[in-house]
Structure formats: C-alpha cells, structure tokens
Backbone as ProteinMPNN parsed JSONL, in Angstrom:
{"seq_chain_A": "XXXXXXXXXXXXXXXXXXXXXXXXXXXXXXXXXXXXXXXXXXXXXXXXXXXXXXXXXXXXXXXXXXXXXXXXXXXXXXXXXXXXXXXXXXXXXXXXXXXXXXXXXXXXXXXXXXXXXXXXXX", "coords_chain_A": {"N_chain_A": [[36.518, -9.69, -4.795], [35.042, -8.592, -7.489], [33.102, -10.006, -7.01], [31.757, -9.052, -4.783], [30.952, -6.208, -5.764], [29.313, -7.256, -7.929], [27.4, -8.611, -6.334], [25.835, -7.114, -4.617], [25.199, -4.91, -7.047], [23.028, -6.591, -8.116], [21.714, -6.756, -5.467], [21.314, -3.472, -5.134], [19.32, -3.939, -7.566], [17.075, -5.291, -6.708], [15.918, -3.595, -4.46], [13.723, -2.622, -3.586], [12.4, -5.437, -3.2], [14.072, -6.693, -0.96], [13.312, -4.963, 1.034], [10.812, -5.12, 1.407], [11.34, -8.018, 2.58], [12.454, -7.003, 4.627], [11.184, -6.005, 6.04], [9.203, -8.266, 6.837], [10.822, -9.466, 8.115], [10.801, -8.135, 10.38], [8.52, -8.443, 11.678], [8.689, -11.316, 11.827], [10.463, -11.525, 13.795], [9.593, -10.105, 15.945], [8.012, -12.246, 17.06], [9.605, -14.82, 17.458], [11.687, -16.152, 19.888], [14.009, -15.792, 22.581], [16.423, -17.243, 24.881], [18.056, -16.865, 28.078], [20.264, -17.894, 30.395], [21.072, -18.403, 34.294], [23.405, -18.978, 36.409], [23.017, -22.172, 36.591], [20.74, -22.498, 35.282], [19.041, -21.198, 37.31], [18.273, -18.95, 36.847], [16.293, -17.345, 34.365], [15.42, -16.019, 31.68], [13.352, -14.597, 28.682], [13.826, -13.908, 25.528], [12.053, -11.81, 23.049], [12.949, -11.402, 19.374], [13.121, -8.976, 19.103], [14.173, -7.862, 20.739], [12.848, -7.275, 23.404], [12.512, -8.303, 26.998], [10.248, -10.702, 27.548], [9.808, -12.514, 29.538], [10.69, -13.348, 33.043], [12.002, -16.012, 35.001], [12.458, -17.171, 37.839], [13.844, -19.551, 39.92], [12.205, -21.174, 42.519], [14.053, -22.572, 44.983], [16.368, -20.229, 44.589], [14.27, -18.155, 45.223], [14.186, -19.081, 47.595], [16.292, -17.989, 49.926], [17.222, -16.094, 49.804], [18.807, -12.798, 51.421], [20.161, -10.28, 52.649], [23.822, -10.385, 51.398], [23.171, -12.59, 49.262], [21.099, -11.004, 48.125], [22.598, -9.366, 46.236], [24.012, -11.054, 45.027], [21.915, -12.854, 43.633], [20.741, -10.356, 41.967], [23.342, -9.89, 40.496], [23.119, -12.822, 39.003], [20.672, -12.392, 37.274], [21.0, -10.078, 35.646], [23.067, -11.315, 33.892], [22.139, -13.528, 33.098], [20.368, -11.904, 31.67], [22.033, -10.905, 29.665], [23.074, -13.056, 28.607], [20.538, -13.761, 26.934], [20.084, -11.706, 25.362], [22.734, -11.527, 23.524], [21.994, -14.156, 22.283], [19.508, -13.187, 20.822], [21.001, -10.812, 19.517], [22.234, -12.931, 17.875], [20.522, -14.493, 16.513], [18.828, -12.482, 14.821], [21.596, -11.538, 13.281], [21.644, -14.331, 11.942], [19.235, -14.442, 10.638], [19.249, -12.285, 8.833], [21.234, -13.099, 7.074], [19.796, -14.385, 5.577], [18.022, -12.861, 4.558], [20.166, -11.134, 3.282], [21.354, -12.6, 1.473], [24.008, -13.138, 2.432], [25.206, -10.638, 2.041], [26.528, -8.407, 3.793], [25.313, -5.515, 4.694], [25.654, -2.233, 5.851], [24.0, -0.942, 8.239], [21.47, -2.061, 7.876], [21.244, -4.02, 9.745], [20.613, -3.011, 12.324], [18.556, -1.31, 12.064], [16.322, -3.582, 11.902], [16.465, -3.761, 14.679], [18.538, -5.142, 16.473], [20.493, -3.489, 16.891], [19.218, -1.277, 18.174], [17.588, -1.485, 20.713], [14.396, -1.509, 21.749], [12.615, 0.593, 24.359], [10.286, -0.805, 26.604], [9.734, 1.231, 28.856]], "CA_chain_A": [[36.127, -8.289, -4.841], [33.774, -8.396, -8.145], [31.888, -11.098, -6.164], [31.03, -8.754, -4.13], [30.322, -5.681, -6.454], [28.104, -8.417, -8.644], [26.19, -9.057, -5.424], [25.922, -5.508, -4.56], [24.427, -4.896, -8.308], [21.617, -7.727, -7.538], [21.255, -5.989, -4.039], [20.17, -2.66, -5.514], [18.134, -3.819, -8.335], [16.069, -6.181, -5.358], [16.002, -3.181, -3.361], [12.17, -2.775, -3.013], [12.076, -6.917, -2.38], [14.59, -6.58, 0.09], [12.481, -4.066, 1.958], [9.442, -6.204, 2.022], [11.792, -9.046, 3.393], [13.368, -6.849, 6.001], [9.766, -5.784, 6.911], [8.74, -8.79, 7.255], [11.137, -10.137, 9.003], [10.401, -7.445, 11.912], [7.174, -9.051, 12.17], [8.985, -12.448, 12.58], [11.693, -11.473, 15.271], [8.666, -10.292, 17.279], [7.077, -13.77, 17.298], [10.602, -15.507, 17.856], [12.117, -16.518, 21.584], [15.447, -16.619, 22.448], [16.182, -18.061, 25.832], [19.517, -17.007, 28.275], [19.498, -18.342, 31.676], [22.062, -18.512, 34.504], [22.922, -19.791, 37.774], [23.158, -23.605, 36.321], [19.28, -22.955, 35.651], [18.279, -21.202, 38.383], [17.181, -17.654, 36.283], [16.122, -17.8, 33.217], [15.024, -14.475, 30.265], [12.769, -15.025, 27.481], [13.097, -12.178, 25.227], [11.915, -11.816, 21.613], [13.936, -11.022, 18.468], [13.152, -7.42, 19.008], [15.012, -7.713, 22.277], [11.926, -6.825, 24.628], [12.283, -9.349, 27.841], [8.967, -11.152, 28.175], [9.606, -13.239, 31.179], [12.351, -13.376, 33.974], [12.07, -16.958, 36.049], [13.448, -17.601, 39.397], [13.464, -20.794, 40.851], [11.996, -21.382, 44.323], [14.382, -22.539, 45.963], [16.345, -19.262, 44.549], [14.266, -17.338, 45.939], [14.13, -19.06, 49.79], [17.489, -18.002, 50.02], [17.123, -14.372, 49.725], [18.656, -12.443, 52.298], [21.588, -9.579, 52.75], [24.312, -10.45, 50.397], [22.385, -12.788, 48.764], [20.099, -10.14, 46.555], [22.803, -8.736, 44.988], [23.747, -12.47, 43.581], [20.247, -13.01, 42.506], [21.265, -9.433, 40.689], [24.275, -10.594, 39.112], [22.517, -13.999, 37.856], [19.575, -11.767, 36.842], [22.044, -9.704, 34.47], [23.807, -12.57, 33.274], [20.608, -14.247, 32.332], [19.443, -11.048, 30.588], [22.582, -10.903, 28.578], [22.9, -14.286, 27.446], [19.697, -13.783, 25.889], [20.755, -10.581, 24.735], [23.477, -12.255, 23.007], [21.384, -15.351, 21.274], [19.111, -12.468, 20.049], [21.85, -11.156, 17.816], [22.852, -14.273, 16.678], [19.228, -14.479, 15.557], [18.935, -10.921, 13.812], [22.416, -11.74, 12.061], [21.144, -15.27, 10.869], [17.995, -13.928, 9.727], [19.732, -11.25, 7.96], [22.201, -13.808, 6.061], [18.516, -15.316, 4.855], [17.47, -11.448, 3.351], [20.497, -10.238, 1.967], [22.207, -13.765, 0.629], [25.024, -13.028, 3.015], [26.034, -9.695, 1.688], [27.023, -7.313, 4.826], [24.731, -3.876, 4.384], [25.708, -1.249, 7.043], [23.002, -0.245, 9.17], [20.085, -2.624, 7.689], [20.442, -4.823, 10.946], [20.184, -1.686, 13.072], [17.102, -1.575, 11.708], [15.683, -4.478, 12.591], [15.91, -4.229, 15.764], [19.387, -5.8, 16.719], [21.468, -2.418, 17.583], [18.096, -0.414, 18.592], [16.706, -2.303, 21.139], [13.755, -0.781, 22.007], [12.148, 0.309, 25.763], [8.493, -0.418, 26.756], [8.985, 1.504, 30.32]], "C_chain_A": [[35.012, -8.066, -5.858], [33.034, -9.116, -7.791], [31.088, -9.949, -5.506], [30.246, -7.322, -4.784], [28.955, -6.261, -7.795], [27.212, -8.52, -7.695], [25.582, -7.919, -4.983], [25.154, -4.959, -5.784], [23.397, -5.608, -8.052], [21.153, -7.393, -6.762], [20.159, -5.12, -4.428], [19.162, -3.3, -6.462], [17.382, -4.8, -7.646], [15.842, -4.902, -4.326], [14.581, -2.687, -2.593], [11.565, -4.344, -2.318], [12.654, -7.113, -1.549], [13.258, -5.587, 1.113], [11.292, -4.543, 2.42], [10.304, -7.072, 2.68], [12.072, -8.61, 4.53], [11.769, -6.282, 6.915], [9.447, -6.862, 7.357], [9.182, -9.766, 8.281], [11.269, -9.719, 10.562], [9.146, -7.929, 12.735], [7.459, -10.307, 12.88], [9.57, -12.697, 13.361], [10.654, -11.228, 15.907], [8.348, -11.578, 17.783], [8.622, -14.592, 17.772], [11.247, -15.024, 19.289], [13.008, -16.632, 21.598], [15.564, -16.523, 23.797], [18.104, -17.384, 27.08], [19.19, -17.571, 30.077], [21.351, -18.207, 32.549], [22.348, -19.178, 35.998], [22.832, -21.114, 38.18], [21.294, -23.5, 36.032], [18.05, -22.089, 36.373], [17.454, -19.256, 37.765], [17.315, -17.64, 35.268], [15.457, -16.37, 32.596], [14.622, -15.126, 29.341], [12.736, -13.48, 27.046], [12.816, -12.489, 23.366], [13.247, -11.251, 20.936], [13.971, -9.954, 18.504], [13.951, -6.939, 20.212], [14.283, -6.72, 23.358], [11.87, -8.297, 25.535], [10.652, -9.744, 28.16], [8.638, -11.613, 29.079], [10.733, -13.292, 31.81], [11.657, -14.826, 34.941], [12.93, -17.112, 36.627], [13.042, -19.108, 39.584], [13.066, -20.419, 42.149], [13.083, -21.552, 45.006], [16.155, -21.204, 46.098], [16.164, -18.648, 45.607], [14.306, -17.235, 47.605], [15.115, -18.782, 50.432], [17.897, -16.584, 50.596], [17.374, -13.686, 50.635], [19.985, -11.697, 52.431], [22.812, -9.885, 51.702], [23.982, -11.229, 49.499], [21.419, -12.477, 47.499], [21.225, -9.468, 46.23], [23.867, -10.219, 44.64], [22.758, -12.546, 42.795], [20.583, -11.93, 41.382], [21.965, -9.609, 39.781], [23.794, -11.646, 38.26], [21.308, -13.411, 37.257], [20.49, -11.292, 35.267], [22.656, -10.406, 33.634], [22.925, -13.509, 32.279], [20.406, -13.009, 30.826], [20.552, -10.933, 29.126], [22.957, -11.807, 28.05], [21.829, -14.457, 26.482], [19.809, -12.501, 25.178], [21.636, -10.743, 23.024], [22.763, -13.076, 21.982], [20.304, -13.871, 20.51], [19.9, -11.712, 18.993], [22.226, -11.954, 17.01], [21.903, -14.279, 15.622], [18.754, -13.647, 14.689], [20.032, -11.682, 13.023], [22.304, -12.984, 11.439], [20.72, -15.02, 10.244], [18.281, -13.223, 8.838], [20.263, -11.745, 6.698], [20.862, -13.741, 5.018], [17.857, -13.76, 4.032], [18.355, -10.982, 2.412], [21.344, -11.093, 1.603], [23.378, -13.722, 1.119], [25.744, -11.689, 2.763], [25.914, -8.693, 3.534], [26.586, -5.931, 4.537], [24.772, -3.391, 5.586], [24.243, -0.665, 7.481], [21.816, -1.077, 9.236], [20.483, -3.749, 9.47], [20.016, -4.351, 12.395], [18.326, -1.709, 13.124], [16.449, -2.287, 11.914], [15.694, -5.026, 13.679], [16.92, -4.707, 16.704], [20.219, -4.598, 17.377], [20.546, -1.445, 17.997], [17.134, -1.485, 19.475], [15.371, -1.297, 22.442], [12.803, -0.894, 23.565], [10.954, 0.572, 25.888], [8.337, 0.13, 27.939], [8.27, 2.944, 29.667]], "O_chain_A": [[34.024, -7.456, -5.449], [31.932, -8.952, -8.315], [29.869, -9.887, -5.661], [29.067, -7.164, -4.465], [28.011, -5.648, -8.293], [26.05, -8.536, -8.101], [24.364, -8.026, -5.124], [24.163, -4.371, -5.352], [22.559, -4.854, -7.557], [19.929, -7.501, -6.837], [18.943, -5.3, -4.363], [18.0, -3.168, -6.079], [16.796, -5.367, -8.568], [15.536, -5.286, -3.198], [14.415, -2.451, -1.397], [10.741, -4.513, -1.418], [12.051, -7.902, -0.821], [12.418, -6.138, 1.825], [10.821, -4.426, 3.551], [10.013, -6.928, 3.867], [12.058, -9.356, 5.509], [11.512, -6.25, 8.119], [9.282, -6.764, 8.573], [8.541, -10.53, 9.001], [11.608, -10.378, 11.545], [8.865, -7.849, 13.931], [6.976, -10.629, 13.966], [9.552, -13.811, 13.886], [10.436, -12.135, 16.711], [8.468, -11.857, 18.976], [8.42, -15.051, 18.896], [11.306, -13.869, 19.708], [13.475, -17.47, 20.826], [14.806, -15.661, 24.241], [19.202, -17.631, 26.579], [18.131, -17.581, 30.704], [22.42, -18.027, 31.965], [21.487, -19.825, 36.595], [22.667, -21.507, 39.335], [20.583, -24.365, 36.541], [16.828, -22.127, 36.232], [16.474, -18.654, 38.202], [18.444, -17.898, 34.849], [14.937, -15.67, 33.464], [15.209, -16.143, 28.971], [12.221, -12.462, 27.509], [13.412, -13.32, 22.68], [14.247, -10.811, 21.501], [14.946, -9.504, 17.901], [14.259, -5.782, 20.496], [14.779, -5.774, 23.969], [11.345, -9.296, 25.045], [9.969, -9.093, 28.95], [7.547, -11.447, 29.625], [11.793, -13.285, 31.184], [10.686, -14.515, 35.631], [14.092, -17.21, 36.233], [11.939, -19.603, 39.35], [13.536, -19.472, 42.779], [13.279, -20.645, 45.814], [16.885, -21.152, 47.088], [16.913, -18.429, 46.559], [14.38, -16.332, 48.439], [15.135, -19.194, 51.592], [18.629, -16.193, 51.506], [16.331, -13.508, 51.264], [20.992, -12.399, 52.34], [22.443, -9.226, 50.73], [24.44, -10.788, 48.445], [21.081, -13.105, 46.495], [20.78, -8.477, 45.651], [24.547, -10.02, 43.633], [22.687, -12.364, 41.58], [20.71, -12.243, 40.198], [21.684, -9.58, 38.583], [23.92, -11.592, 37.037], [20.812, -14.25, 36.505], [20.589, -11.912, 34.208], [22.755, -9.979, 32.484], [23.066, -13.978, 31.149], [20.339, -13.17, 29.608], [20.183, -10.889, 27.952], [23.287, -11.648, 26.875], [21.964, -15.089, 25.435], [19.396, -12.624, 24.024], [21.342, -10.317, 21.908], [22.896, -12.735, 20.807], [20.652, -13.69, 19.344], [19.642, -11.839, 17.796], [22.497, -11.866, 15.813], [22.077, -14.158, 14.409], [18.207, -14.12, 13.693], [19.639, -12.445, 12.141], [22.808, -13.01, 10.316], [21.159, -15.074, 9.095], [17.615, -13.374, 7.814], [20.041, -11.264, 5.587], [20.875, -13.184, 3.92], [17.275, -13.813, 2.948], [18.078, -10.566, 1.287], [22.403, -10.55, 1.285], [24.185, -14.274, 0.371], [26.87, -11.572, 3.246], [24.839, -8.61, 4.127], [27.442, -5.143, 4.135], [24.083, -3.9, 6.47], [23.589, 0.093, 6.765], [21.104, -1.061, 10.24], [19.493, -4.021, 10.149], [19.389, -4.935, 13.279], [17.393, -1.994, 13.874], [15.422, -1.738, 12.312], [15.282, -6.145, 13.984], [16.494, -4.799, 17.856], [20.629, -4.831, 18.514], [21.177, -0.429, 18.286], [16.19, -2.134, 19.024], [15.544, -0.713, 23.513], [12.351, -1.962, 23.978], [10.392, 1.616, 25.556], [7.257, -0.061, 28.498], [7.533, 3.639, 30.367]]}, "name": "protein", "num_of_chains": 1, "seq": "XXXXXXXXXXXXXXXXXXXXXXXXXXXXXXXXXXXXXXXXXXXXXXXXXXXXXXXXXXXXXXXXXXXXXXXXXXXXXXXXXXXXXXXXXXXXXXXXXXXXXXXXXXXXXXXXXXXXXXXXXX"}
C-alpha cells in the first residue's frame, strides 16, 4: 500500500514528464501495426495503435467463393479479423503505458491515448 502511495508521490512530481511521454507516445501508436487475421489466414486487419484499420486482406481464393450464404461468412471472418486486432492493439496501449507510468495504474490516462477512444475517419 505505501508502495504504491510512494509511487504515486514520484507520479505527481513527474507530472509534466509524464505528459511529454504520453504525448509522445501518441505519436508512436500511430506509427505502430498490430495485425489480427482469421479464417486460418484467409482475412487479415492491419490497424495502428490508434486503432484506425489501414488494410483489410482477402485471399483469392476467399473471394472465388463468394456467393449467397457465403458473404455473410466472409462477414463474420471480416469481424473476427477486425477484433483480433482490436484486441492486440490494447495489449499494445497497456504495454506502452507500463513503459510511461513504471507500472502504476492511472485512471483514464490510457483513454487518452487512444485505447478506450478509438477514433472514426468516416
């Protein structure tokens, strides 16, 4: 328990170098990939740490398939895809996070970066 009020004391008085770290680490979840795929393979999601999907791959022979019940599989392995990478993108926010605040647990800061606000480019 004073472990954690001791770390908590160190917290605030870092709390302007924290803020550059958590800035900067918004800069570096953009640039980072996290990967979910499904289907054994066959659809695949690339989305950044900010959790914007950059790419959706199908396989070919996927898509030669395509036909009445059919597209709404492709749907389900579409979804499935998107939230496995969904998924590895929090992991990656709450790693990254360990690495700013030395493991301490601050309510809302991973909100903030991006992890419980995932933001829409339509």
């Amino acid at each position: 328990m004073f472990d954690n009020i001791k770390s908590l004391g160190a917290l605030m008085k870092n709390a302007g170098e924290i803020k550059q770290k958590a800035a900067e680490l918004q800069e570096q979840l953009e640039r980072q990939t996290v990967e979910g795929e499904s289907g054994g393979g066959a659809v695949r999601v690339t989305m950044n740490g900010k959790g914007h999907v950059l790419r959706v791959q199908l396989d070919q022979p996927l898509l030669v398939g395509i036909a009445g019940d059919d597209k709404e599989i492709v749907e389900e392995l579409i979804a499935a895809a998107v939230n496995g990478a969904t998924a590895r993108m929090h992991q990656l926010v709450a790693e990254e996070m360990q690495k700013v605040t030395g493991g301490l647990n601050i309510p809302g800061l991973t909100d903030a970066l991006g992890s419980g606000q995932i933001e829409s480019t339509t």
